[in-house]
C-alpha positions in Angstrom: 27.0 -9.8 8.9 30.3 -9.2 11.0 32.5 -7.3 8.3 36.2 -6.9 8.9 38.4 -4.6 7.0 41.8 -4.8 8.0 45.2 -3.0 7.0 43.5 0.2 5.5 44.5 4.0 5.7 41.8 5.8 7.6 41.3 8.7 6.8 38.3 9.8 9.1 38.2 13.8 10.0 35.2 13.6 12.5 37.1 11.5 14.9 40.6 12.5 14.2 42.0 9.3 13.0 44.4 9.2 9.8 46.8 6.3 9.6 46.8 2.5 9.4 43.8 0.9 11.4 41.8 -2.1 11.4 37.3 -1.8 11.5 35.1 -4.0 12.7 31.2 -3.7 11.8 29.1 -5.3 13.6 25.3 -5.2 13.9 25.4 -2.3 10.8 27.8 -0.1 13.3 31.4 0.4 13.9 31.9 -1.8 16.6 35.8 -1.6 17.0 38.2 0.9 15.2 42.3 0.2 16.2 45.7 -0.8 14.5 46.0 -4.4 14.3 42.7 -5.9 15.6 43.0 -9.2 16.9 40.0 -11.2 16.3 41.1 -14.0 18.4 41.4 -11.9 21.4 37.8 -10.3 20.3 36.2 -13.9 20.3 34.9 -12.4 17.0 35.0 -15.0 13.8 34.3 -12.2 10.7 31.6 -13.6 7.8 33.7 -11.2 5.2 37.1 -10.1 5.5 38.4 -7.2 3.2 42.1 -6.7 3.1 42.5 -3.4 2.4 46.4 -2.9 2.2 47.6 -0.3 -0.2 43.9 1.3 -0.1 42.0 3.8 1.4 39.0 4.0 4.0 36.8 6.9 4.4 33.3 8.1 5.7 31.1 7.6 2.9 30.3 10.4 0.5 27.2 12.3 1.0 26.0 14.5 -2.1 23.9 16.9 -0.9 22.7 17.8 -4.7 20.8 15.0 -6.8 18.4 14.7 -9.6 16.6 11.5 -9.2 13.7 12.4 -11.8 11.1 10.5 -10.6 8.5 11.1 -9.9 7.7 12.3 -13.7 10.8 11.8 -15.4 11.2 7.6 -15.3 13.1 7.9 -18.9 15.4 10.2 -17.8 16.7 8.3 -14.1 14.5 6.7 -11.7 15.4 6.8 -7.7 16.7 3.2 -8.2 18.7 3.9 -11.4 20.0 6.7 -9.3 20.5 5.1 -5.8 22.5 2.1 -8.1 24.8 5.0 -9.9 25.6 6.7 -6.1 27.0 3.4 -4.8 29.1 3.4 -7.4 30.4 6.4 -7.7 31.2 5.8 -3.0 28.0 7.8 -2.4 26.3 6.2 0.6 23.4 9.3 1.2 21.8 11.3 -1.2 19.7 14.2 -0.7 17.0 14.2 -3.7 15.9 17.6 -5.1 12.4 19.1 -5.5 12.0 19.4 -9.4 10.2 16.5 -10.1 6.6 16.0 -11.4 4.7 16.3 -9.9 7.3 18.3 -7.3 8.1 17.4 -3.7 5.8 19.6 -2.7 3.4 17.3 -0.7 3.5 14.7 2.0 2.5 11.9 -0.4 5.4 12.8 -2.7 7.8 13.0 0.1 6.6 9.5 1.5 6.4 8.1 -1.8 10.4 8.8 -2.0 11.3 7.2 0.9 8.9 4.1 0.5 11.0 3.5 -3.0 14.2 4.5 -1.8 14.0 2.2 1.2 14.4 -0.6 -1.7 17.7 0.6 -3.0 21.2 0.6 -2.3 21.8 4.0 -0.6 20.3 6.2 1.9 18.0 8.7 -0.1 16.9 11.6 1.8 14.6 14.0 -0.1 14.4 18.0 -0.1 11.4 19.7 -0.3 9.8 22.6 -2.8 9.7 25.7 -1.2 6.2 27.0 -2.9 3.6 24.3 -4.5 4.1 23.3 -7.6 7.4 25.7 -7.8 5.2 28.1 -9.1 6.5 30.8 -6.8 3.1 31.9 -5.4 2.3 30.4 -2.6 4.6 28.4 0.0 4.1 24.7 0.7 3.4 23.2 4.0 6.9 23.6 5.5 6.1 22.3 9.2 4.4 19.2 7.8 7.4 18.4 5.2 10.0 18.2 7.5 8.0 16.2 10.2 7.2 13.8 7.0 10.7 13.6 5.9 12.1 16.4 4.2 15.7 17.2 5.2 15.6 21.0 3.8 13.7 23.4 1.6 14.7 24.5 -1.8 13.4 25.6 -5.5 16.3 24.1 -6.7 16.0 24.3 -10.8 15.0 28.6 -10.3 14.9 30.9 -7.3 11.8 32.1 -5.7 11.8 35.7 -7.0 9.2 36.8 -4.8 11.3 38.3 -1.8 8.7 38.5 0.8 7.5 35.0 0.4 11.3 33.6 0.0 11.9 35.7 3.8 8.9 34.2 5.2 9.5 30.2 4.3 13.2 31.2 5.6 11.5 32.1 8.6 9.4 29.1 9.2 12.3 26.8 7.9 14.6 28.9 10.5 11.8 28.0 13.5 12.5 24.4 12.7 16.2 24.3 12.0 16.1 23.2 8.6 18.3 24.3 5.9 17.3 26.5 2.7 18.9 25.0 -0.2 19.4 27.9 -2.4 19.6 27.9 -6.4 20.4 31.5 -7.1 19.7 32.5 -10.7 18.0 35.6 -11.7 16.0 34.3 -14.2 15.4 38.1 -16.2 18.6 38.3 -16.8 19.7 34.8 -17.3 17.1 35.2 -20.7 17.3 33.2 -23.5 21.2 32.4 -22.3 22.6 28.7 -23.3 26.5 29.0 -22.1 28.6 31.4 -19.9 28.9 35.3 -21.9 32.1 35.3 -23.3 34.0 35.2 -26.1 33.2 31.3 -26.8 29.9 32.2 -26.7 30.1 35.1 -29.5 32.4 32.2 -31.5 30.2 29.9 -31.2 26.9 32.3 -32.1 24.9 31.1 -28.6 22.9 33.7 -26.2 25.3 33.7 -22.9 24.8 33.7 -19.4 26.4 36.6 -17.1 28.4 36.5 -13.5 25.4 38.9 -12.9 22.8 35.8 -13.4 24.2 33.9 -10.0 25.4 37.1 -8.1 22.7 39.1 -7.8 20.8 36.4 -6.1 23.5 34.9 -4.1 23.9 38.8 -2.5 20.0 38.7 -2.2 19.8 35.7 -0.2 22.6 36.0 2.0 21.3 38.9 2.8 18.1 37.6 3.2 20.0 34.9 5.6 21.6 37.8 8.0 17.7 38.9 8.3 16.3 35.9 9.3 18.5 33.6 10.8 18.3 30.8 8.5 20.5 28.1 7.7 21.8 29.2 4.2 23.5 26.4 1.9 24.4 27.9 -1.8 24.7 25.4 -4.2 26.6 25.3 -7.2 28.7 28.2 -6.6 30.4 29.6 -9.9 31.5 32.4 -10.0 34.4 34.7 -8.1 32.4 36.6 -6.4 29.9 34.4 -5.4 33.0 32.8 -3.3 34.0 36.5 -2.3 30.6 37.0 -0.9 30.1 33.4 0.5 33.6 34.4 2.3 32.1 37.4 3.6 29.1 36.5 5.0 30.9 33.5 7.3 33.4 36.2 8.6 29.9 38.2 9.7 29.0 34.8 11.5 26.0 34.2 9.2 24.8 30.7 9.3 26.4 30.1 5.8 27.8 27.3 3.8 28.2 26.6 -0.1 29.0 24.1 -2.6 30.4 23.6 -5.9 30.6 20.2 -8.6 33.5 19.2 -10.2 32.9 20.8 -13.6 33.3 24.2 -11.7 36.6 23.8 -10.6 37.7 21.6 -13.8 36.2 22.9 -16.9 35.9 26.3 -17.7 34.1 27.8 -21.1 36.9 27.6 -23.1 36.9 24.1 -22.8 33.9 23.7 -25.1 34.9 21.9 -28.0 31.7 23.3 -30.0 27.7 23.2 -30.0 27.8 20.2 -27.8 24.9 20.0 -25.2 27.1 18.0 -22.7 28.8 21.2 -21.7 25.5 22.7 -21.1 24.6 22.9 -17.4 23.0 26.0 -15.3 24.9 27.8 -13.5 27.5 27.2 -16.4 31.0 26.9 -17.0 32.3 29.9 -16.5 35.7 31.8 -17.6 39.3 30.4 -16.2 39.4 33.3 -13.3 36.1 31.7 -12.0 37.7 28.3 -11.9 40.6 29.5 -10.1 38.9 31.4 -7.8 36.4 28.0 -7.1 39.6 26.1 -6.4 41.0 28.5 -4.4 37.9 28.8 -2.1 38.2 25.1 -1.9 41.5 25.4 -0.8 40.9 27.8 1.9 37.7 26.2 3.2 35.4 29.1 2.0 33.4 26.6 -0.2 32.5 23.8 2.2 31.4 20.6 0.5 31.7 18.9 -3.2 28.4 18.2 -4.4 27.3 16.9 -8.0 24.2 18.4 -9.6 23.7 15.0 -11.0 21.1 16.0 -13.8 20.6 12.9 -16.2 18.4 13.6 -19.3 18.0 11.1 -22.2 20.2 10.8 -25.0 17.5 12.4 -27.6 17.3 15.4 -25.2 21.1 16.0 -25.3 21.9 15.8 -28.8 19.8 18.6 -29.8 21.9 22.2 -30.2 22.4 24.2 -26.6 19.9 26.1 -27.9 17.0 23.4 -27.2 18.7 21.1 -25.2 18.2 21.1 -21.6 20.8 22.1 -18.7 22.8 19.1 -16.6 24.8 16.7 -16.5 25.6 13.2 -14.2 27.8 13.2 -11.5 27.6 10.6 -9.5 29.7 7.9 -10.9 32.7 10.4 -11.9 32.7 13.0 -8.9 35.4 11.4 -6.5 37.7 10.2 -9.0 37.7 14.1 -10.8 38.0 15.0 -7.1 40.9 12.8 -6.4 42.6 13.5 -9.9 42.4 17.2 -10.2 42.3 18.3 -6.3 44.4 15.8 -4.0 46.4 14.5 -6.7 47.5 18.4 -7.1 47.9 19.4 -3.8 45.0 21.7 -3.6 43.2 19.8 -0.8 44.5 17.1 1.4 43.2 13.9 1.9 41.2 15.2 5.1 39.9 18.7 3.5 38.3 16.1 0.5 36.7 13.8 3.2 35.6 17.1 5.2 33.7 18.6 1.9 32.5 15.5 0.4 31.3 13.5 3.6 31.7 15.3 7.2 30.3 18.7 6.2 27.2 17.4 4.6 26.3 15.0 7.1 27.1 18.9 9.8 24.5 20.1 7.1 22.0 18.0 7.0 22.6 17.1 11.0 22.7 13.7 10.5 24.7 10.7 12.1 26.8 9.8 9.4 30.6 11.0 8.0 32.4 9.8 10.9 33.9 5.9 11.3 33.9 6.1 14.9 32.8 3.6 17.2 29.5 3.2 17.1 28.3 5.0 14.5 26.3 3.7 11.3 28.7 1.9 9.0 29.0 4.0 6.2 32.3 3.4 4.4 34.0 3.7 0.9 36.9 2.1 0.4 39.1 3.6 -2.7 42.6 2.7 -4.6 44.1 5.4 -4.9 46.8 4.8 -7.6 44.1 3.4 -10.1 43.8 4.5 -13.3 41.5 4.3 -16.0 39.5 6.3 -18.8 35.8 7.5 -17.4 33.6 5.7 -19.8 29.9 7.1 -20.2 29.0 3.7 -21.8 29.5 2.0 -18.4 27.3 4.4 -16.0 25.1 2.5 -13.5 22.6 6.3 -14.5 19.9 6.2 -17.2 21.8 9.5 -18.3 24.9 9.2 -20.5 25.5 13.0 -20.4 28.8 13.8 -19.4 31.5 16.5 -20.9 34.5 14.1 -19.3 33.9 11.0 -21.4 36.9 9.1 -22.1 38.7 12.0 -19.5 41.9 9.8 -18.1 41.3 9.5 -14.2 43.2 8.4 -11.2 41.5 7.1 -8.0 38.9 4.2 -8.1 35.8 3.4 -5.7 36.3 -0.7 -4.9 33.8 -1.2 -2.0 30.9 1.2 -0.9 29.1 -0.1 2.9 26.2 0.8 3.8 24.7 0.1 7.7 27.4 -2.3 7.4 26.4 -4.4 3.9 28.4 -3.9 0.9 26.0 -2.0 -2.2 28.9 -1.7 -4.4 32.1 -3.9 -5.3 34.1 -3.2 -8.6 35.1 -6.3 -10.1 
């Protein structure tokens, strides 16, 4: 299909476009990019012509953080389910993590990802365990994961605890220029803790989670990062000083980025209305002076991209107490308007720093060829109205999982088209 989208406002970091141009896709690539294409003069005759006047275009989002759930978890999200709510939500790649069951931890379950994601809307692009079984006791075959598909390493769900063996998969994934995805939570201290320790916690009568829980790993690692030369990504960053040491470590020229979801820089803990498992995510909300201090790293580029931790769970799961519930919440389908609302909307990032973190840094990342609309990349574009508004409605969610603290949250900022390779996966009608 020859695509044509015409009178948009690019906003495209990677090639240093931002103003009014025309696109033209052609064979699943950017085949022209310029203001006021003339087809006639192209001897081009478009199958589908999207007036995009009054809207914006942008690089495709790429969440680096996903919980597809299957294999093992089918009730809770499936990749399809999942691949569906992405599109939706302008997400045109994917990276799936490791937790499932049985875990990513062999070449069948890595193949068998990309054999079902291959039907489905959006590029899916799966992460690998870092020990079999995420058991923590011995490492998986790192060498034979990537070659069969794996874009990074990660435990994502805990940390590997076991120091030497978490330095020498950093080794091996360092030899091979792959990325450690790194979940840092020290789980002796994290306990029996539901919510972030606090003073809603002790109203509220719940086991909390310290700072401590998140930093004490995050210093570990990076640490462990300066020693062997990995590629470091932190995900869901938290806390102040996580930011304050993620800062650090990039002014030492460590090989360091991070990440943080939109709860993090929009909800803290005294925004829990009660014992109400939708809050309930790991790491979790923390206290206002961690919010700020997420926003501000945002604002100053210490925190690099915008991921979601999209962690669906069935209904039954989440409306047990925080006590037996488990942690997460979806993402997917709310991230870039919650993006749009609370960070562009308030001047906290521009238009390009929100492309940068939620499309052009991942794809740096992962070292892909995607997040740019130049000629003759992959077309992968989301096309979003900007003054839109509307209440997020749970009820609605392409995801099996309904489990969302901003239900009903007034939002501005709506995904109308999402293209991938060139074919539209997603119109709102």
């Amino acid at each position: 299909m020859i695509l044509y989208i015409k009178n948009g406002y690019l906003v495209d970091p990677a090639s240093a476009r931002e103003g009014h141009y025309d696109i033209l896709i052609k064979d699943n690539r950017v085949w022209k990019v310029g203001p006021q294409l003339n087809l006639d003069d192209l001897d081009i005759v478009a199958d589908k012509v999207i007036d995009a006047s009054g809207k914006f275009v942008m690089p495709g989002f790429i969440d680096l953080h996903v919980h597809l759930r299957e294999p093992g978890y089918e009730y809770k999200e499936t990749i399809l389910s999942g691949s569906k709510a992405a599109a939706a939500g302008g997400f045109t790649t994917i990276c799936a993590m490791p937790n499932t069951k049985p875990a990513l931890d062999s070449i069948e379950t890595i193949s068998r990802v990309i054999g079902i994601a291959h039907e489905g809307p959006v590029n899916v692009l799966p992460i690998a365990a870092i020990t079999k079984g995420q058991d923590g006791k011995d490492l998986t075959d790192i060498y034979q994961l990537a070659e069969a598909g794996a874009v990074a390493i990660s435990e994502d769900g805990k940390s590997v605890l076991d120091t030497g063996l978490y330095a020498k998969a950093m080794r091996q994934a360092q030899d091979i220029d792959i990325p450690v995805f790194a979940h840092c939570e020290d789980k002796s201290l994290a306990a029996d803790g539901v919510m972030n320790e606090g003073e809603k916690a002790k109203e509220l009568g719940l086991p909390g989670i310290s700072n401590a829980v998140e930093d004490v790993i995050t210093a570990r690692d990076i640490l462990l990062a300066k020693e062997t030369g990995v590629r470091l990504h932190l995900c869901h960053c938290s806390t102040k000083d996580s930011t304050y040491m993620l800062d650090i470590g990039k002014k030492c020229g460590l090989k360091i980025t991070g990440e943080t979801c939109p709860h993090y820089f929009i909800l803290s803990d005294s925004h829990i209305p009660g014992d109400d498992a939708n809050y309930k995510m790991n790491p979790p909300l923390r206290s206002l002076r961690d919010v700020e201090a997420i926003k501000k790293a945002l604002k100053n580029d210490i925190i690099d991209v915008i991921a979601t931790d999209h962690a669906p769970h069935s209904r039954e799961e989440k409306s047990q107490s925080m006590l037996g519930a488990p942690f997460g919440i979806v993402g997917l389908e709310t991230a870039f308007s919650l993006t749009w609302s609370e960070l562009v909307g308030t001047g906290i990032l521009t238009y390009r720093q929100m492309v940068e973190k939620m499309s052009l840094n991942p794809a740096k990342i992962l070292g892909i060829d995607r997040g740019c609309i130049g000629e003759g990349y992959i077309a992968d574009i989301v096309i979003i109205d900007p003054q839109a508004e509307y209440l997020i409605d749970k009820n609605k969610f392409y995801s099996k999982g309904k489990n969302t603290p901003f239900h009903k949250r007034k939002v501005q900022g709506r995904v109308l088209y999402t293209i991938v390779s060139g074919d539209i996966v997603y119109e709102y009608k």
